[in-house]
C-alpha positions in Angstrom: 8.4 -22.1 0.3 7.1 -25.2 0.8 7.4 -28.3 -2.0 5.7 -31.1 -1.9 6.7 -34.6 -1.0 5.0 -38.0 -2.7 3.1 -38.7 0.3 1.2 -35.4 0.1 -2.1 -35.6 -0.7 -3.0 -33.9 -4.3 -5.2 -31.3 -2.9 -4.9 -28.1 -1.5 -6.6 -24.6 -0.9 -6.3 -21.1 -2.1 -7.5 -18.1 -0.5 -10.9 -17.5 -1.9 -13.8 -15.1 -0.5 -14.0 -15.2 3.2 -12.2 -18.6 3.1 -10.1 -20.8 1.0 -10.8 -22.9 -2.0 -10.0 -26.5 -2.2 -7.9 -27.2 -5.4 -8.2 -30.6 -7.3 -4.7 -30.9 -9.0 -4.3 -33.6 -12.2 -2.8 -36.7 -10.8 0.7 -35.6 -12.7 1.0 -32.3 -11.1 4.2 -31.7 -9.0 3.2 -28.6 -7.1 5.5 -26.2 -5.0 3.7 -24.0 -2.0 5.1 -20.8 -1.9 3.7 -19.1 1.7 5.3 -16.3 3.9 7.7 -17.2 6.2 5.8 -18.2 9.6 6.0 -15.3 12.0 5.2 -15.4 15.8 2.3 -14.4 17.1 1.9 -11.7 19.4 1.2 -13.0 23.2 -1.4 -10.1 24.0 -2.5 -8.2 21.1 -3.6 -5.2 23.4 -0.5 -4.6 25.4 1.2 -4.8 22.2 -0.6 -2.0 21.2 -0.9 -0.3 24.4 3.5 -0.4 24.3 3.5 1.3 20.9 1.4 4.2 21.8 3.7 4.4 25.0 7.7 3.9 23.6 6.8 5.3 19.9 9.5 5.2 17.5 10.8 9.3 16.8 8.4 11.2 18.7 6.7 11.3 21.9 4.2 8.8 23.6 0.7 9.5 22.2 -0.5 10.6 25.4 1.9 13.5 25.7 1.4 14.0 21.7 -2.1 14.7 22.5 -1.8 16.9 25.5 -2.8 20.8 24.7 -4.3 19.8 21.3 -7.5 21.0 20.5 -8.6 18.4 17.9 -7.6 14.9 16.1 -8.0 13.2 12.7 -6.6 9.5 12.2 -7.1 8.1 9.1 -8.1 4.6 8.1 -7.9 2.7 5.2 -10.7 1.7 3.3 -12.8 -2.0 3.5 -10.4 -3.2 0.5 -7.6 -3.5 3.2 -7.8 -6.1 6.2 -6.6 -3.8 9.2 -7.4 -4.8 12.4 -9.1 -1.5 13.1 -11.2 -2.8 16.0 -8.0 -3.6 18.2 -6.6 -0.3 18.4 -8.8 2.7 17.7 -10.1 2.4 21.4 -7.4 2.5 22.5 -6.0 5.3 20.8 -9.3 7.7 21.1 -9.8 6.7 25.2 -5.4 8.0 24.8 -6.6 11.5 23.5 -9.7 12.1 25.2 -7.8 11.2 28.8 -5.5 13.9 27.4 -7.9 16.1 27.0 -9.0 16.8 23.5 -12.7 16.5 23.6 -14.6 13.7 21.7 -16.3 16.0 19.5 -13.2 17.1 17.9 -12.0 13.3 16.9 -12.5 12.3 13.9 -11.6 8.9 12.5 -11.5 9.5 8.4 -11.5 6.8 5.8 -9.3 7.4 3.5 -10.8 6.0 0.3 -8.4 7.7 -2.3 -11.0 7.0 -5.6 -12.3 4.4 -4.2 -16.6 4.6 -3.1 -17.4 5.5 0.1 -17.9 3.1 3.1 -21.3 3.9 4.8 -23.4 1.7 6.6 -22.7 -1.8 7.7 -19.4 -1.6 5.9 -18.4 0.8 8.1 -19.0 -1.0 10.8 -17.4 -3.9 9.8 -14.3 -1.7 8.7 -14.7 0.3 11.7 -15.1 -2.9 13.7 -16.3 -1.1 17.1 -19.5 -0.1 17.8 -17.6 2.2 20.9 -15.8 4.3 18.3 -18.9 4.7 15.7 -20.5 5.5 18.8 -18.2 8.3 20.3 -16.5 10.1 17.8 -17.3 11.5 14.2 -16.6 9.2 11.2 -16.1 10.6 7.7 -15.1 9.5 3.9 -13.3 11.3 1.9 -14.2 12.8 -1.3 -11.3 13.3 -3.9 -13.2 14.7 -6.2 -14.7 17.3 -4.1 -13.1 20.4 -5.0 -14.5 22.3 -1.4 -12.6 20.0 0.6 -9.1 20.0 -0.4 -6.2 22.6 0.1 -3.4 23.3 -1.8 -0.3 22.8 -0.5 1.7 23.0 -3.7 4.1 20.9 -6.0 6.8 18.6 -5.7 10.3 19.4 -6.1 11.6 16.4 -8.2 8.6 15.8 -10.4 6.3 18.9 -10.2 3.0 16.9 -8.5 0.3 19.0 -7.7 0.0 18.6 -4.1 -3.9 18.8 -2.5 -5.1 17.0 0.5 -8.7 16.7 2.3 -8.5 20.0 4.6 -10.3 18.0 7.6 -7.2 16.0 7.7 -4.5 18.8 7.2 -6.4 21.4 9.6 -6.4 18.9 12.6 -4.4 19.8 15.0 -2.9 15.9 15.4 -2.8 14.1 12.6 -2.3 10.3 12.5 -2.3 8.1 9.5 -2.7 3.9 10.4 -2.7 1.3 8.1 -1.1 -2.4 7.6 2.1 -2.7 5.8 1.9 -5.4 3.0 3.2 -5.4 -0.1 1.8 -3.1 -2.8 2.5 -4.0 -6.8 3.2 0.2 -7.6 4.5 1.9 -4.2 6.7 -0.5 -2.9 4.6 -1.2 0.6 1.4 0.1 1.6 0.7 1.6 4.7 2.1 5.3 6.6 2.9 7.5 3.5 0.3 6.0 1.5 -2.5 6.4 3.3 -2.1 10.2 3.2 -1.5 10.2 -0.7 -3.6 9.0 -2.2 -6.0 8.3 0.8 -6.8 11.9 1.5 -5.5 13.4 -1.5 -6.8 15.4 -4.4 -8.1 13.4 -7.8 -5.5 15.5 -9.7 -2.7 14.3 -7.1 -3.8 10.9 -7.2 -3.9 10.7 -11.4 -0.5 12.9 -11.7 1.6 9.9 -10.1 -0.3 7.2 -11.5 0.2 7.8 -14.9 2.3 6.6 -17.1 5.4 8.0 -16.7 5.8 6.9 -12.9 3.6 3.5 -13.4 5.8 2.7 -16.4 9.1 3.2 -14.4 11.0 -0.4 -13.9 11.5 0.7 -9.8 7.8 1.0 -9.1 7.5 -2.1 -8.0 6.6 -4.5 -4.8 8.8 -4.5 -2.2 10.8 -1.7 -3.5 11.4 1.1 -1.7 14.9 2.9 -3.0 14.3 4.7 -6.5 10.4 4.3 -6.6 8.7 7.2 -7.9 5.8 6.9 -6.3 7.5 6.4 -3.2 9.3 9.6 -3.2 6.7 11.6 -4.3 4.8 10.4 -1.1 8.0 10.8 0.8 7.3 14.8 -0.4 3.8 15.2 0.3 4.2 14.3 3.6 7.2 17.2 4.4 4.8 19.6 2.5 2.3 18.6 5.2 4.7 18.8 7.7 3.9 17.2 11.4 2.2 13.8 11.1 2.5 10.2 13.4 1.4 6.9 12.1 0.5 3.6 13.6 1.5 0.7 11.3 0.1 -3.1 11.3 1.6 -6.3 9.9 -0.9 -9.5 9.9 -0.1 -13.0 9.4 -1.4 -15.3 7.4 -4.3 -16.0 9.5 -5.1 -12.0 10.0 -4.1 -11.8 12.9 -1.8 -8.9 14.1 2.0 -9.8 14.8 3.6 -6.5 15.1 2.1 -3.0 15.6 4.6 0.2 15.8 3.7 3.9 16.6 5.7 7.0 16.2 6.7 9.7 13.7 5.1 8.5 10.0 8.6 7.8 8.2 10.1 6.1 10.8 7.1 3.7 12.4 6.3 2.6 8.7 10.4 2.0 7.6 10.2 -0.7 11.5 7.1 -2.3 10.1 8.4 -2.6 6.5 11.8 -4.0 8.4 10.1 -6.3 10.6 7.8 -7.7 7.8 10.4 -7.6 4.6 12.3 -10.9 4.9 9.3 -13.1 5.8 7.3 -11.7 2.6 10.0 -11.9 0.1 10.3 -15.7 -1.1 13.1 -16.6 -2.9 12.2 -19.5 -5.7 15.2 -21.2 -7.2 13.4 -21.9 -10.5 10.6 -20.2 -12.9 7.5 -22.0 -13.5 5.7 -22.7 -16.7 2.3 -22.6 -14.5 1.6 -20.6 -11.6 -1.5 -20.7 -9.7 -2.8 -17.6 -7.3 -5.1 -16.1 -5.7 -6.2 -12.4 -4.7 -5.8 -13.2 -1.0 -9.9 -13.7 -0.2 -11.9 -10.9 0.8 -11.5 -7.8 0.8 -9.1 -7.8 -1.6 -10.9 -10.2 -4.1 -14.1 -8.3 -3.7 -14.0 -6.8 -7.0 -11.9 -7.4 -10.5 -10.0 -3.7 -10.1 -8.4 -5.2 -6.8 -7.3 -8.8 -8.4 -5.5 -7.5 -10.8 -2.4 -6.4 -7.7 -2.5 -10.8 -7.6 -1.5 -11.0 -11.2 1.4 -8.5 -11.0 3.3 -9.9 -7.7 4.3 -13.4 -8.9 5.3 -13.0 -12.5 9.4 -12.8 -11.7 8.7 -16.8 -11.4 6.6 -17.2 -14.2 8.5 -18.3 -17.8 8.1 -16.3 -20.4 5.0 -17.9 -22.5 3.3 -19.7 -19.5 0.4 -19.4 -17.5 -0.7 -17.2 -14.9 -3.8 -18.8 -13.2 -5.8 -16.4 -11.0 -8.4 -17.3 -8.5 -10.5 -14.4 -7.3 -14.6 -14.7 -5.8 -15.5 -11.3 -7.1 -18.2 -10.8 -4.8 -18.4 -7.0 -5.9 -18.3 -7.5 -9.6 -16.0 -5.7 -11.7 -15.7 -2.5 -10.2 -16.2 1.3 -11.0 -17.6 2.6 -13.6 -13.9 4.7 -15.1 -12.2 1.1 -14.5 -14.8 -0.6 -16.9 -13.8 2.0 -19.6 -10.6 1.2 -19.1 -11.1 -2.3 -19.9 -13.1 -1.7 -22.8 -10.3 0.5 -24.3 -7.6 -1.8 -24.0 -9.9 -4.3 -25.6 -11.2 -1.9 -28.4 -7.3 -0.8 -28.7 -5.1 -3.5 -27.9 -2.3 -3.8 -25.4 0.3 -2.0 -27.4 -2.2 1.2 -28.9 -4.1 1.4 -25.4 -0.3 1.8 -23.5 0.3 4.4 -26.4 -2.8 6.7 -25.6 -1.2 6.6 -21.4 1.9 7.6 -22.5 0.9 11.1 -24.1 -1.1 12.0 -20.7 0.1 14.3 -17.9 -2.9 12.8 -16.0 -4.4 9.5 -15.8 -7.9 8.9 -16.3 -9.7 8.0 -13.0 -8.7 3.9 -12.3 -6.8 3.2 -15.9 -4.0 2.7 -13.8 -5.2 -0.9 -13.1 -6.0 -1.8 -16.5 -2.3 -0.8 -16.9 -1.0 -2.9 -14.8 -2.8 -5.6 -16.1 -0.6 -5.1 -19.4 2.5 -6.7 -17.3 1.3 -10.4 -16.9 -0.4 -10.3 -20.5 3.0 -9.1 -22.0 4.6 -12.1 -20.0 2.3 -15.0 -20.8 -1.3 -15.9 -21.0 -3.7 -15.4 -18.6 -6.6 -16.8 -16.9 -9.3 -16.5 -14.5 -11.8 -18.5 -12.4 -13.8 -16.1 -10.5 -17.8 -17.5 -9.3 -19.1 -13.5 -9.5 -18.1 -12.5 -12.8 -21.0 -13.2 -15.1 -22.2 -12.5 -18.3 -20.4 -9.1 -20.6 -18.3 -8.7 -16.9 -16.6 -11.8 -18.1 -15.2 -10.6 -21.5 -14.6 -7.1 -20.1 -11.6 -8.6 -17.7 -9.5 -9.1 -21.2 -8.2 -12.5 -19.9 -9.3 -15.9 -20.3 -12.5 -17.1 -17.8 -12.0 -21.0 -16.8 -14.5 -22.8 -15.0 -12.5 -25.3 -13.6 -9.2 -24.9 -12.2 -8.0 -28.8 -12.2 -8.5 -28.6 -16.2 -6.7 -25.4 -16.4 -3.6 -26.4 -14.6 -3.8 -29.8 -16.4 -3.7 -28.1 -20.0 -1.2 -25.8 -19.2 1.2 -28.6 -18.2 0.1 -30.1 -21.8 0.8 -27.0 -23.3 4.1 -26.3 -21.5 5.5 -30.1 -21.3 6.2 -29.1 -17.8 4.4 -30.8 -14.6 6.1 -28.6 -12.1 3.4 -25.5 -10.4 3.9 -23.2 -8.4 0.8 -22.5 -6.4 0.4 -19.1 -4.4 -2.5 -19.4 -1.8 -2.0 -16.0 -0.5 -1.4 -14.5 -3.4 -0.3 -10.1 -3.7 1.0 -11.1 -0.1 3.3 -13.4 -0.8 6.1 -11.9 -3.5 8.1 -14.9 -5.0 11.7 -13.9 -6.5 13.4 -16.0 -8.9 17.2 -16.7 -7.1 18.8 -19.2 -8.8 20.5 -21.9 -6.4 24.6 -21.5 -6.6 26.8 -24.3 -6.1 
């Protein structure tokens, strides 16, 4: 955490789009800038890489992993997720073809949960090497294809159906990667998660995201121990039985600062270890106005994905203050099912439209979001400047639009009596806890 001095000058910038946005504070504003704790860099990215496919953490070194199998699937997450997929999927397809598992039986598989597929130059921007989209089979998955899942079960503790993409579960090496940051529902993204709900089933994916795990008071970021959703992933992945992951951690600049391989549990617990104490901020006060973003692109490409930046902060907001969010948009709003969402809980109200998710085994398709958006309106008001929101989009978010961000902050301080902000620039990366200072 960072807080200002008098000397500083009285702007600043927030992650916006593929860059940052330069905010004009009111000439009374006493703002605080909470950021991630600085973490070194890595000297060479590669060899980093290159040593965690060799000294993995609970299994064997890639290489031997790979020796006698006859095919590969390593998943990817989608373009809404900043993984530095160019830097090692090279490395780790030239690992199992030199091993001998032919190229035509490596697959790299997106795993897109509900989100739309990536096709085109997307892909290769989330791909990020034209080598791999020209060597080895790329796929999206499809959760609502029925054809392409198998059924592997239930869960024991809360009875989840349990059906994953069959290209994935059929390989004969399966590898999940992924970058560990902080997610507003599981806990941390990243190794389990990327199997469920990456590859998994629609009806897997809306059992644990309705209400009765989204409502639980342990489903929550940074959380690990207790977390439903957690431990239903933690489930899915003995179900599937053997499976390795490679796990990222970026800075705030995006660029890679620790990389671990091995056995899925295990490499994703280092990264969430190595990653943990620089994330979690401790604040010694609550604010009356915080300030955030929804980290730039690609997490701020559509509305669906800003609302993760509205949940992380709120243990230093004040009951009755204001949560300003600063997201580009560049998508829109997002799907079609999220839209309806948003529409009900407008039609309905916060407190009938939590009602109706309640009563449901299964969510409907993306209402999960909309849900989560009930936290920071039951906290305090809410608004948003976003420049590709336009015309009915703009009602549809259920929040207040702003146009200027300056005048925002500068009635909420009128409103509040309070010139003290925090400000966020990294937003759903950066999780500020209230600790209150002891003497």
């Amino acid at each position: 955490m960072k807080k200002s001095e008098k000397d500083m000058p009285e702007q600043t910038s927030i992650s916006y789009g593929r860059g940052h946005l330069p905010l004009e504070l009111p000439a009374n504003a006493i703002p605080t800038i909470i950021r991630k704790k600085p973490l070194p860099k890595l000297p060479d990215t590669h060899a980093s890489i290159v040593q965690a496919l060799e000294q993995p953490i609970g299994s064997q070194s890639l290489s031997e992993l790979a020796r006698g199998r006859k095919s590969a699937c390593i998943l990817i997450c989608d373009i809404t997720r900043p993984v530095p997929n160019a830097l090692f999927l090279r490395p780790m397809i030239e690992t199992m073809m030199s091993a001998g598992i032919p190229r035509a039986n490596i697959t790299v598989f997106v795993a897109t949960g509900l989100h739309r597929p990536n096709l085109g130059e997307e892909l290769a921007e989330l791909v990020g090497d034209p080598w791999v989209l020209e060597t080895v089979r790329i796929e999206n998955h499809d959760a609502r294809n029925e054809d392409d899942h198998i059924d592997l079960g239930f869960t024991s503790t809360r009875h989840t159906p349990v059906k994953l993409n069959k290209l994935f579960v059929e390989a004969d090496l399966r590898i999940a990667t992924g970058l560990v940051e902080p997610h507003f529902m599981a806990g941390w993204s990243g190794g389990r998660k990327v199997i469920a709900p990456g590859v998994a089933h629609h009806e897997t994916i809306r059992t644990f995201h309705s209400a009765r795990f989204m409502e639980d008071r342990l489903a929550v970021q940074c959380n690990l121990i207790g977390n439903p959703l957690h431990e239903e992933q933690l489930e899915i992945v003995k179900l599937l039985g053997e499976v390795y992951g490679l796990n990222t951690v970026l800075d705030e600049d995006r660029d890679l600062v620790f990389v671990t391989f091995g056995e899925i549990i295990a490499s994703h617990a280092a990264a969430v270890g190595f990653v943990s104490d620089a994330t979690r901020v401790a604040v010694p006060r609550k604010f009356r106005t915080v300030v955030t973003s929804s980290a730039g692109y690609p997490l701020d490409k559509t509305y669906y994905q800003t609302i993760k930046g509205m949940v992380t902060p709120l243990d230093i907001l004040e009951p009755g203050g204001t949560l300003i969010m600063v997201s580009e948009c560049s998508e829109g709003f997002g799907s079609h099912e999220f839209r309806e969402a948003q529409g009900r809980l407008i039609e309905l109200g916060p407190e009938r439209f939590l009602a109706t998710l309640t009563a449901k085994s299964l969510a409907e398709i993306d209402e999960w979001q909309t849900e989560m958006q009930l936290k920071p309106m039951r906290l305090g008001r809410v608004e948003l400047y976003s420049s590709g929101l336009a015309g009915g989009d703009r009602s549809m978010t259920g929040v207040t639009m702003i146009d200027d961000i300056g005048a925002a902050i500068q009635r909420s301080i009128i409103r509040s009596g309070d010139n003290s902000i925090a400000i966020i620039p990294e937003g759903p990366y950066v999780i500020p806890h209230f600790e209150a200072e002891t003497r």
